[in-house]
N, C-alpha and C positions, 0 to 999 in steps of 0.2 A: 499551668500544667495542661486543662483544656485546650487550650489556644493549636488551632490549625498550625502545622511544620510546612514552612514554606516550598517552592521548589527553588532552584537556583539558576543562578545564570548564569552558566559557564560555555556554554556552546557556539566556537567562533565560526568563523564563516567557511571553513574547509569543513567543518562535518553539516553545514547547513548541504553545501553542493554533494557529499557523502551521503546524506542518509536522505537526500532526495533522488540520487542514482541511485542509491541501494536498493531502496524499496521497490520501483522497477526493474531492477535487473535481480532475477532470479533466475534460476535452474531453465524453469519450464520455459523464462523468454527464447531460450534457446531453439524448445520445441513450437515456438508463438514465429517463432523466425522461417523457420523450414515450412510451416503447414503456410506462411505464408508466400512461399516463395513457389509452394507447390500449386496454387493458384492463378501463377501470372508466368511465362513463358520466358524460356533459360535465363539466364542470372541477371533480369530487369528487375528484378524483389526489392532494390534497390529504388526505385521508385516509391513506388509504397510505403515503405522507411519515411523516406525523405517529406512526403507528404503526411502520414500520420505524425512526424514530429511538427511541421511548421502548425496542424489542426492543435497538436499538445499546447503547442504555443497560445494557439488561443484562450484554453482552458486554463493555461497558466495567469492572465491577466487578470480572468476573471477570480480566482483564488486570492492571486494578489491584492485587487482592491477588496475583498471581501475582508483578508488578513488582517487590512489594516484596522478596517473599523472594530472589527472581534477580535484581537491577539490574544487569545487565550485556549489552554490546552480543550476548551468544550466549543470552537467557532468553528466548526462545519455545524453544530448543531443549533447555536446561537444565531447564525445568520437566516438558517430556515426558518426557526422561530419567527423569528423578526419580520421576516417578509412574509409567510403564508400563517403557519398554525403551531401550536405546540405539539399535536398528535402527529402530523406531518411530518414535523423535522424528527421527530422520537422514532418513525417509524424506517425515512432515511433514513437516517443515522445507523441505526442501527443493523438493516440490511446490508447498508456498510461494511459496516464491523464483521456482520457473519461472511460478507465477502472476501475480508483480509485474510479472518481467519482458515478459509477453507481454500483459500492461495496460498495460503504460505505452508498450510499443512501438506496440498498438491504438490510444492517442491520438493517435499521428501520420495516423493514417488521415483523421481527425476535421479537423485540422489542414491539411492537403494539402487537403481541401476547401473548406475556410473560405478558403485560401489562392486554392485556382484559382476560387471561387464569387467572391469581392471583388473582385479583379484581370481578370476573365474571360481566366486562363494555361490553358496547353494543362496537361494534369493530368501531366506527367514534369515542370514546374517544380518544382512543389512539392516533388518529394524534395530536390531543394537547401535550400528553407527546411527542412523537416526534418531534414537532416543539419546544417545551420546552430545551428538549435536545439540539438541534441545536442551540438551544441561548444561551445555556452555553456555549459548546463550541466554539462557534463562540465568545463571550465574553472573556474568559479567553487568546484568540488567539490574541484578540484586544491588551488586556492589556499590554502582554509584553511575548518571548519566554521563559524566565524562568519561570514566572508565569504556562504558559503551560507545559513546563518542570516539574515544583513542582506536577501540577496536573496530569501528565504523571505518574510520578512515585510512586505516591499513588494509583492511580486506578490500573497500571499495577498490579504491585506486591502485594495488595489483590487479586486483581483478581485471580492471580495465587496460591495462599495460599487458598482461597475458594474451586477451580474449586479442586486442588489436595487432599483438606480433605473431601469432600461431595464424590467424586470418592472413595474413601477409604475406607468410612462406607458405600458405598454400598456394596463394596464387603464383607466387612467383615459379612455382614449380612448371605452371604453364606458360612463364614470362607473361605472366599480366595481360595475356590473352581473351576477352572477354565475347561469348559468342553469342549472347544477343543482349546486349546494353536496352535497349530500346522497347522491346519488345513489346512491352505490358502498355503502351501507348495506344500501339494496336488494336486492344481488348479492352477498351472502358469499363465494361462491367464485368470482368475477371478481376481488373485494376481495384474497382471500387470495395468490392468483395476483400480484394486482400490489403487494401487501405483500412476495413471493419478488423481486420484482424489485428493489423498494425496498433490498434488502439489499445490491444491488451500490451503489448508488448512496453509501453511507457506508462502504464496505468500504476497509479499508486507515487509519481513523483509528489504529486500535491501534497503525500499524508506527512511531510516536514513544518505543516502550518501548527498540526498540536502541540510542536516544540515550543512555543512561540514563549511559553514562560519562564523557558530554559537558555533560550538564544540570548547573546549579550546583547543585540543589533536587531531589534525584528525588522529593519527597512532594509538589510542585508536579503531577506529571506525570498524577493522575486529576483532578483540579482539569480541569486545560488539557484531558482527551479531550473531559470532560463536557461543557464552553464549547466546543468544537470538534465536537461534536455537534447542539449548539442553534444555532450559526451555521450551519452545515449546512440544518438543519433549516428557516428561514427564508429561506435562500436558496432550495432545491431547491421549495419548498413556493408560493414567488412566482411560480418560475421557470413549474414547471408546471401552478399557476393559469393564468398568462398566454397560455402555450402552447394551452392547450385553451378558453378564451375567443376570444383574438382570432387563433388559427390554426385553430378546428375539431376539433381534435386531442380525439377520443372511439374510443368501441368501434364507431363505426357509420361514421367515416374513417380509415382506417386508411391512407390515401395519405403522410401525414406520418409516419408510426412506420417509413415505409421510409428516408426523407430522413436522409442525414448530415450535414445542416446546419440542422437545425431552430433553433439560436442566429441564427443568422443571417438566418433567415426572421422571428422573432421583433424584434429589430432594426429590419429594412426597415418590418416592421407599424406601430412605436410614431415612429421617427424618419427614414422614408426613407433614402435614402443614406447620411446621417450613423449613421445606426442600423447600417446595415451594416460601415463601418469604425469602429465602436466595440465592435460585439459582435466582429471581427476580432481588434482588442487582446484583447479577452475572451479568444477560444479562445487567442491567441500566448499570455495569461499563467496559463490556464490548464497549458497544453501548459512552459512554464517552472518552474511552479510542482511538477509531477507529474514531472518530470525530475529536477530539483534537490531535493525532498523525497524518492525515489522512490530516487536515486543516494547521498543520504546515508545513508539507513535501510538500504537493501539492500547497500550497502558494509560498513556495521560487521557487518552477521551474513556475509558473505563472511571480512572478516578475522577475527571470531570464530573460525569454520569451522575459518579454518587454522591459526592461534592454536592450536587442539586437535588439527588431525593429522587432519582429512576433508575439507581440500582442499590442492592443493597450496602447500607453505609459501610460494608465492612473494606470494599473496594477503596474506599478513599481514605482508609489507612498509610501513613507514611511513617518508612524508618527514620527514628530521630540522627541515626547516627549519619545515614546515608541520602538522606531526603529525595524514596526513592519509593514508589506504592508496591509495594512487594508485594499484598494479595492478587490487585490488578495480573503481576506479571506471572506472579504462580497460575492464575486460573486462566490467562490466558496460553501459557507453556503446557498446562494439561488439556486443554480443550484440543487448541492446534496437534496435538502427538495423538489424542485422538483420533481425529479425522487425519491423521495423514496415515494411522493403521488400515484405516476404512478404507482409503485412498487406493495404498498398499498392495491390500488382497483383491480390491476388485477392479486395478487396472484401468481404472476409468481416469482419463485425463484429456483428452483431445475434444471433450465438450466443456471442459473446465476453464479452457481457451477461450471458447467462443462466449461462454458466462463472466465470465469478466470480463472481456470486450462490453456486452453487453451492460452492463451493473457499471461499469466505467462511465459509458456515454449517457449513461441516467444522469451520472450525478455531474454529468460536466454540464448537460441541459439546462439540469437542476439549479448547477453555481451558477450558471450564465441567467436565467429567471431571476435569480435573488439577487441579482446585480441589477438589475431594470427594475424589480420591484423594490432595495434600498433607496434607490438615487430618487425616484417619486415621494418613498416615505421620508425620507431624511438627508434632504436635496443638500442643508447646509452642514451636517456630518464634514467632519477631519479625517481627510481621505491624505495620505501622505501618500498614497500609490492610486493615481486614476486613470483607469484605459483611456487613450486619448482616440479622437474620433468619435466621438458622440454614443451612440446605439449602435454602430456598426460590427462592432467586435460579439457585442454579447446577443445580439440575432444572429450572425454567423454561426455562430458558437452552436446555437439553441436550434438552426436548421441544419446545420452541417451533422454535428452530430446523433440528433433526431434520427435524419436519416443512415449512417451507419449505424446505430445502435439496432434499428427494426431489422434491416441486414443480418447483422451480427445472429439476431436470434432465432432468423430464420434457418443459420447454419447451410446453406443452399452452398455447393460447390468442396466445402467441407468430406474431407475422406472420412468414415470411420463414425459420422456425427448422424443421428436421424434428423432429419428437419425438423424444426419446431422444439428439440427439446431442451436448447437453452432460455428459449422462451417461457415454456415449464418448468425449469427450475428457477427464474427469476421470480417466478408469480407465485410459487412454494414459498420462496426467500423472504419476499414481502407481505405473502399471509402470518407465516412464523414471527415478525417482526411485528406485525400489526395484533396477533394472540398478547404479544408480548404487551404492548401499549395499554389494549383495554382494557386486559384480563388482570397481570400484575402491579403495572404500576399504581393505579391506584389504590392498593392495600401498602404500597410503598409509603405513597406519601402520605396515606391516614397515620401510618404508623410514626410516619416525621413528626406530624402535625401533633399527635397523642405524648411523642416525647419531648416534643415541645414545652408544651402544655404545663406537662409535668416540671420542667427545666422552669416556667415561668412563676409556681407557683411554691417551688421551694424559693426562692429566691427572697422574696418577701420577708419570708418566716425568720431566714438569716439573718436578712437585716435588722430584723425586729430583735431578735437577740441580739445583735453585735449593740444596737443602739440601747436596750436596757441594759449591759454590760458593763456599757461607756458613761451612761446615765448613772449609777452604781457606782462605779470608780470615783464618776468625778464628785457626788454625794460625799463619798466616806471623807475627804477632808473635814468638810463644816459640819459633817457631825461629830 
């Protein structure tokens, strides 16, 4: 009756490449796309794409061999462990997590716009469709991971058949006229500036490794980032072609890299009206798709968490019926509608960009270190996935990204951002995480250890009656 409810393993390989596009493709990549294109001169933003995905790529190698040796829904935090500390990885980690959670809340921002922009509602409707939202998602999470899966891969891949034919007919409106392809070549460090940006814009493909207990195939799961990096890549790369063709959107208009609904602008451009309530559906399945991917990934390292005793046990409760941690996804469903009210009212998003850019290229540094420092500790480790080329991938990794990430947080070229203040909230982000570490966990795991304890020494007592019971039984014949 005790006994741990397993999770299951039904997740095939179209929601692994699903809910690894999902998780990147959100609402605001759309606003990750323009403020990026508003940085490098007429519609070359394409560039920058194309380079922040092949950088993706690297980071994905690194995830992949780390996958293999942890496949379980707590290896981002298992592998830090293992290479540096246990306060270390607890502290990752979970900056992490406050990262997910306050992107996937920022997409409602996105969302509420798109919502009062189509409709012309006064903008306190929208929090209804928003918290609407949140209840589907949150519901379909309940139900069961396939269920979420089913709905994974329906929202994903319209989404992506949308976003790439709306892009298409805008351009064609100008006959695929492009006036300056090249341009951001020119400008290296405009280039490199909106290559930092670009990193937000694919961030979050990796969080398909906590599946890992649910996937039928975990050797499928670098296969699916890879293909979920080049779908990406083709989307984001159309999108903000389009964008900076037939909206303007360069370094020298910078009026639209303010706009929180530059989808929807794009839309009206290619198909009038109808353009508008189609890129509509767009953001709703976006904002579906980043809830419901976003709720299942971030759930299983919640129950992980408590599964191990640094959070509380109630998190690693599973429905028997549904084998599914339903507190995990409730408290993560009210935390995120939290902060996406806060979000909301104070209009703050275009440093939220550059904070996840930033908090992205930590943790890619981060897997890339704990990939050099596995392969030293645990040389003869069953690695079914090893980056090939020696060290060369995961030092790339760890300078390339190093260097965008300090970029990133300086916010420098950024409309709208003060300098330095993503910088400041990653070091909020990570004091909060680290209060977290010192201060609570350890009355966490006194409290394990105390019911332990307990657990150990009823145990005895049972025995001890069950065996004078049976002692007793077997007596009463021969007397």
């Amino acid at each position: 009756m005790n006994a741990p409810v397993p999770l299951r393993r039904v997740l095939k390989f179209r929601t692994i490449v699903s809910t690894s596009t999902g998780l990147a493709y959100a609402a605001i990549s759309f606003l990750g796309c323009v403020q990026l294109a508003s940085l490098v001169g007429g519609d070359s933003g394409w560039i920058a794409i194309l380079l922040a995905a092949l950088l993706a790529m690297l980071s994905a190698c690194c995830f992949s061999e780390l996958n293999t040796l942890y496949p379980t829904a707590a290896a981002v935090r298992l592998y830090m462990k293992e290479a540096f500390s246990d306060n270390f990885s607890l502290i990752v980690a979970f900056s992490y997590m406050l990262t997910i959670v306050t992107l996937i809340a920022a997409d409602s921002y996105v969302v509420g716009n798109a919502i009062t922009y189509a409709f012309n509602l006064p903008g306190w409707a929208s929090l209804i469709w928003i918290l609407a939202l949140f209840g589907l998602a949150t519901g379909a999470n309940l139900r069961s991971i396939k269920l979420a899966g089913l709905l994974q891969d329906v929202t994903t891949y319209l989404l992506l058949a949308i976003a790439i034919i709306i892009s298409i007919i805008a351009l064609s409106q100008h006959g695929f006229q492009l006036r300056s392809p090249l341009d951001a070549l020119s400008h290296p460090f405009d280039l490199l500036n909106a290559v930092a940006v670009g990193i937000f814009v694919f961030s979050g493909f990796e969080w398909v490794t906590p599946l890992s207990e649910e996937i039928t195939n975990i050797k499928l799961i670098p296969r699916g980032m890879f293909i979920a990096l080049g779908l990406l890549f083709v989307s984001y790369a159309l999108f903000t072609v389009a964008a900076s063709n037939v909206l303007g959107v360069d370094v020298h208009n910078q009026a639209l890299a303010n706009s929180p609904i530059p989808q929807m602008l794009l839309g009206k451009a290619a198909l009038g009206q109808v353009g508008i309530w189609v890129m509509l559906i767009t953001t709703l399945l976006t904002t579906v798709m980043t809830l419901n991917g976003g709720f299942a990934a971030a759930s299983r390292f919640l129950y992980a968490a408590a599964r191990e005793g640094t959070l509380p046990p109630i998190f690693a409760h599973i429905s028997i019926k549904y084998a599914v941690p339903y507190v995990a996804v409730i408290a993560l469903a009210a935390a995120s509608a939290a902060v996406a009210i806060i979000i909301f009212l104070t209009g703050q998003f275009q440093f939220l960009i550059l904070l996840g850019a930033v908090l992205e290229a930590l943790i890619y540094v981060i897997a890339a270190l704990c990939v050099i420092r596995l392969r030293q500790l645990q040389p003869a480790a069953e690695r079914s996935f090893r980056i090939r080329g020696g060290w060369t991938v995961p030092i790339a990794t760890v300078v390339i990204f190093g260097l965008l990430g300090i970029l990133a947080s300086l916010g420098i070229g950024s409309s709208g951002v003060m300098i330095g203040t993503p910088l400041i909230a990653t070091v909020a982000i990570f004091m909060l995480a680290a209060l977290y570490v010192y201060l609570f966990i350890p009355h966490l795991r006194r409290a394990a250890a105390a019911r332990q304890a307990v657990t150990r020494r009823r145990r005895p007592g049972r025995e001890a009656n069950s065996t004078e019971t049976g002692a007793s039984v077997s007596r009463a014949p021969r007397e």
